[in-house]
C-alpha positions in Angstrom: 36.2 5.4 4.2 34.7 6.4 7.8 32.5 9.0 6.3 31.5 5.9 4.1 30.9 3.8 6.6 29.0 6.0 8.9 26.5 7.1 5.7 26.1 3.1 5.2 24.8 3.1 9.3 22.1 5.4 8.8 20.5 4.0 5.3 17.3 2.2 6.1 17.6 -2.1 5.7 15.5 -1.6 2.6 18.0 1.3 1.2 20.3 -1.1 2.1 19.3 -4.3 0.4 18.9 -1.8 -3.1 22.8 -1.0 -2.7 23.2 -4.8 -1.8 21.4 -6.0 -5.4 22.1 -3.3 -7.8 26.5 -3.2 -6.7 25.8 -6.9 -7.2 24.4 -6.7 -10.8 27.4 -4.2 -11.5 29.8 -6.9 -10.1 28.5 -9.2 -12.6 29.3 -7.4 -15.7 32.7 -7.7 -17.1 36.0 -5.7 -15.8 35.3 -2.7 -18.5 31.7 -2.5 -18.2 32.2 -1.9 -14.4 34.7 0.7 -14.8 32.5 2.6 -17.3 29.4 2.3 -15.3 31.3 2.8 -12.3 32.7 6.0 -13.7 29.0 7.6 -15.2 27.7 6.5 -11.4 30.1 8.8 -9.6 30.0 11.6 -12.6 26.3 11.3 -12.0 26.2 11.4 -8.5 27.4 15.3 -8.4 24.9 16.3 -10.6 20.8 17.5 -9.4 18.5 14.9 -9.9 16.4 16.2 -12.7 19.9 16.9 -14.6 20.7 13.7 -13.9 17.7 12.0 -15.1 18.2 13.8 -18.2 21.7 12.5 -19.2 21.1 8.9 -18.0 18.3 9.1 -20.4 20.2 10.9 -23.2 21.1 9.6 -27.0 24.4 9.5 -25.9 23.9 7.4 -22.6 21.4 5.1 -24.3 24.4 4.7 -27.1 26.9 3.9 -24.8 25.4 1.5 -22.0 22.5 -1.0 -21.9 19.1 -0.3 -20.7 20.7 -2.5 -17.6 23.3 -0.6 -17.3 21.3 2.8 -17.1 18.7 1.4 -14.6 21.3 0.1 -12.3 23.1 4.2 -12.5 19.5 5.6 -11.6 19.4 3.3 -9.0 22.6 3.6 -7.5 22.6 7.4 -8.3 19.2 7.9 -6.0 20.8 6.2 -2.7 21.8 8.7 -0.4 25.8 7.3 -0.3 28.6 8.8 0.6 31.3 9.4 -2.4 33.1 6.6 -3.3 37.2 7.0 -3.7 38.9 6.4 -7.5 35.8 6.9 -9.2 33.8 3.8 -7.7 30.3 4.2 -6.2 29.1 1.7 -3.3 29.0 0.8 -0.3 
């Protein structure tokens, strides 16, 4: 939580305000949505970018969440933020 905290200090008030509105949007959907999201943004947080862009972008990806959805994982997954606990991402 510290290291979480201390990673949140040092983003810039504009990488801040992006965390701000796209964990908002994710708030918004419905319990299970969350979770799934939730759970491809911290899977896709380990991975390299370009890897990363790739999956998000996949058949399978585009089969299992929204185009909202996926734009609010690239979002979230380009933010430089510490790892989230229990398979949450955000600040």
């Amino acid at each position: 939580m510290l290291n979480r905290m201390e990673t949140w200090e040092h983003l810039t008030p504009e990488q801040k305000q992006q965390a701000r509105q796209i964990f908002g949007q994710i708030r918004q959907l419905p319990p299970g949505r969350q979770r799934a999201v939730g759970t491809a943004i911290h899977d896709l947080r380990s991975m390299p970018p370009e890897l990363r862009e790739r999956i998000i972008n996949s058949e399978r990806f585009k089969g299992m969440f929204s185009d909202q959805e996926r734009e609010m994982m690239r979002g979230a997954t380009r933010l430089p933020l510490a790892p989230a606990e229990g398979g949450e991402a955000g600040p």
